[in-house]
N, C-alpha and C positions, 0 to 999 in steps of 0.2 A: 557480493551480488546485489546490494540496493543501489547502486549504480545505476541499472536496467529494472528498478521497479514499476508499478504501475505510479504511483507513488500521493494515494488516495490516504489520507489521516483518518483515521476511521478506531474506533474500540471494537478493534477483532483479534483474537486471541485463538492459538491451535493449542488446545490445553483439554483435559478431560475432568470436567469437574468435580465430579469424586477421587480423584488421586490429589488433587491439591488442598493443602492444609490451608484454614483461617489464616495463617502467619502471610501464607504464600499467597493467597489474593490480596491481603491489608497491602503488601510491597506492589502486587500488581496494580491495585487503584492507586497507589502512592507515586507511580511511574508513571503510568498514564496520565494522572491531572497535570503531572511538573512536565510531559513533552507539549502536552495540547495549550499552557499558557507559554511555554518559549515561542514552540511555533505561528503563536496569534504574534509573538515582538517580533516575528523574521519576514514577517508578509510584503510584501514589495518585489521588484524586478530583483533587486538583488540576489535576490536568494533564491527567485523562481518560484516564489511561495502564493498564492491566492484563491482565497475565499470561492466558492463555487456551487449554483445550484444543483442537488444532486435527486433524481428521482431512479427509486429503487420498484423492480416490481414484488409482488406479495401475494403471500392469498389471505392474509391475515384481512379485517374488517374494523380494525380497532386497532391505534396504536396503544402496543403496551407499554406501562409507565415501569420504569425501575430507573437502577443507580447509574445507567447509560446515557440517559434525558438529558445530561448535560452537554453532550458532544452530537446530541442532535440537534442545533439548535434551528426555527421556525417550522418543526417536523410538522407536517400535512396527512392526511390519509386523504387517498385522491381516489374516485371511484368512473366506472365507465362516464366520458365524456366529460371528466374534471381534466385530463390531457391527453397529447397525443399521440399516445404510443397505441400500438395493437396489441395490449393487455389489459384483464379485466380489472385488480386493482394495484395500485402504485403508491409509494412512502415518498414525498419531497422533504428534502433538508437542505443544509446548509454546510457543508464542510471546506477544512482547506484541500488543495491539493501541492504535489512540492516539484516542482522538473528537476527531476533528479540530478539530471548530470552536470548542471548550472548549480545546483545545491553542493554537490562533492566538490567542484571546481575552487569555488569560493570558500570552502572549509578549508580546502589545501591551501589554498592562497593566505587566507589568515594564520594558517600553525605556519609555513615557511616564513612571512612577512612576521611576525613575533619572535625568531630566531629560531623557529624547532627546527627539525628534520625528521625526513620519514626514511626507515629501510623496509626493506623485505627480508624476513627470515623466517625460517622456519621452526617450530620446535616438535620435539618428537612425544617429548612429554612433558608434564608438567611441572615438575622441579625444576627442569630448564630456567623457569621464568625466575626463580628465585637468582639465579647468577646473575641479574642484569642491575646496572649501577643505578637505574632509575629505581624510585623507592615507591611509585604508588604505578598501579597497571587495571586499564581498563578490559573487560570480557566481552569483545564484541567479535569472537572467533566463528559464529551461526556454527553453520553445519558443522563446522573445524572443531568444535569442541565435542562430536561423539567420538573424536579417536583422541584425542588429547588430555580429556579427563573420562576415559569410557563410561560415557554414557551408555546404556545400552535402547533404553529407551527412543530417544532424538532420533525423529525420522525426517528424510526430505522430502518438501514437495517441491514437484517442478511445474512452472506455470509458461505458458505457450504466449508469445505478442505479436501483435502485426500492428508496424506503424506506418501511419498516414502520412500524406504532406500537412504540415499544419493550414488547419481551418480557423484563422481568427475570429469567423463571424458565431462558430460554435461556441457561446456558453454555458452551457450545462455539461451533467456528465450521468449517464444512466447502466443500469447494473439491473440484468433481469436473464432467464434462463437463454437468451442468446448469447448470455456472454456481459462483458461493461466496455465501455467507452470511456474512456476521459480524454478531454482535450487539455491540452498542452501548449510551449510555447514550441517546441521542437518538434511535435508532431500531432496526430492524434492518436493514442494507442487501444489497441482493440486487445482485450485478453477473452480468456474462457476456459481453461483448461485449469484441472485439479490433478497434479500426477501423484498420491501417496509413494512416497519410496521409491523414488525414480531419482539416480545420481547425474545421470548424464545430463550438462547442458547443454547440449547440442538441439537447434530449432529444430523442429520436426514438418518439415512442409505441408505433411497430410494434413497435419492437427491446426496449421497458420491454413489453408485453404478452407477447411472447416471453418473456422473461426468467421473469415472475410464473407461466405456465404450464408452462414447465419446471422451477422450483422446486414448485409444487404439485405435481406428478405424483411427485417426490423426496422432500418431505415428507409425501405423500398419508398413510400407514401410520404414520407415529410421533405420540406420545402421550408427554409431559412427565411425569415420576412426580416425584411430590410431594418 
C-alpha cells in the first residue's frame, strides 16, 4: 500500500509511548536518521523525490524544541498575517516529499536491471519463510504481519485521497484541520481521513466529497502569483 501514499517524509510514528521500551525507540531513532540522510541522496526527477515548503496549522504559540528539530528543518511559528491561509496560527518547514509511484517504479527497475526477480507468494505462517533458499529476508509485510506472526495488537488505519490534475505552479504543501494537500508530479493529492481499524480499501465517495469540499472552502481565497 505505499504505492498510493500521500508520500510526505515526515517523523510520525502510530506507537503508544508507554508500551514501548528504551530498546524500542534507540531502533526507532536509529531508522529514522538512516531513511531521512538516504532520502536527502535520492532527491531528483529520478526518484520523484523533492525538497518542499510545508506549512502546518497549530494552536501551539511556540515551537517546541525536542529530538525531532532535526527533520524540521527552517521551522517558522507563523502568527495571524505571517501567511495566507484562514487560520489563526501555522508551523512552516522544510521537508522532502516522494511520487510515490515513480519511486516504486524505479526500485523495480533497479532489482530487475541487477539480475533479481520479484514473485508473488503467499505464506500462511511463519516458518514458511525459513524453506526459502535465500538466506537473509526483509519485514516489510505492514498490515500482512498481524496474521502472519499474530500480532494481536497491529491495527489498520485507512486514509481516504482525492487526486488533482497536477498544478506545477503549486509549491508548497499544507496540513491543517481541513485535511493536507501535497502537490505532486502526478497530481495534487488531497487526504484527511483517519479510519482506526478499518480493513477495506475500497474509496469511499462520501468521505472523497467531504474531503474536496473542505479543501475548497480553505483554498476558496488564494490566487497563485506568477
Amino acid at each position: 500500500t505505499s504505492a498510493v501514499a500521500g508520500g510526505q517524509i515526515s517523523p510520525f510514528g502510530h506507537y503508544r509511548e508507554d508500551e514501548v521500551t528504551a530498546e524500542w525507540m534507540a531502533q526507532f531513532r536509529a531508522a529514522l536518521a538512516y531513511s531521512w540522510k538516504r532520502f536527502q541522496a535520492l532527491v531528483g526527477d529520478h526518484y520523484g523525490i523533492r525538497w518542499l515548503r510545508t506549512y502546518e496549522e497549530t494552536r501551539r504559540t511556540a515551537i517546541e524544541s525536542d529530538w525531532m528539530d532535526p527533520y524540521y528543518p527552517n521551522a517558522r511559528m507563523l502568527g495571524p498575517g505571517d501567511h495566507p491561509f484562514p487560520v489563526d496560527q501555522a508551523i512552516s518547514f522544510d521537508t522532502m516529499y516522494v511520487e510515490t509511484p515513480r519511486f516504486m517504479a524505479q526500485l523495480t527497475s533497479e532489482v530487475l536491471g541487477a539480475g533479481g526477480t520479484i514473485r508473488m507468494r503467499r505464506f500462511e505462517h511463519l516458518a514458511e519463510i525459513a524453506t526459502l533458499p535465500e538466506r537473509l529476508a526483509f519485514n516489510c509485510t505492514g498490515i500482512g504481519a498481524k496474521a502472519l506472526v499474530g500480532d494481536e495488537v497491529l491495527t489498520p488505519v485507512r486514509g481516504q485521497l482525492a487526486v488533482l490534475q497536477p498544478q506545477h505552479e503549486v509549491r508548497y504543501a499544507f496540513a491543517g484541520n481541513a485535511g493536507y494537500m501535497f502537490p505532486r508530479g502526478d497530481g495534487i493529492l488531497l487526504g484527511g481521513t483517519f479510519e482506526r481499524g478499518e480493513w477495506d480499501a475500497t474509496p469511499q465517495p462520501v468521505d472523497i466529497a467531504r474531503i474536496l469540499r473542505s479543501h475548497r472552502r480553505l483554498f476558496a481565497g488564494l490566487r497563485c502569483a506568477a
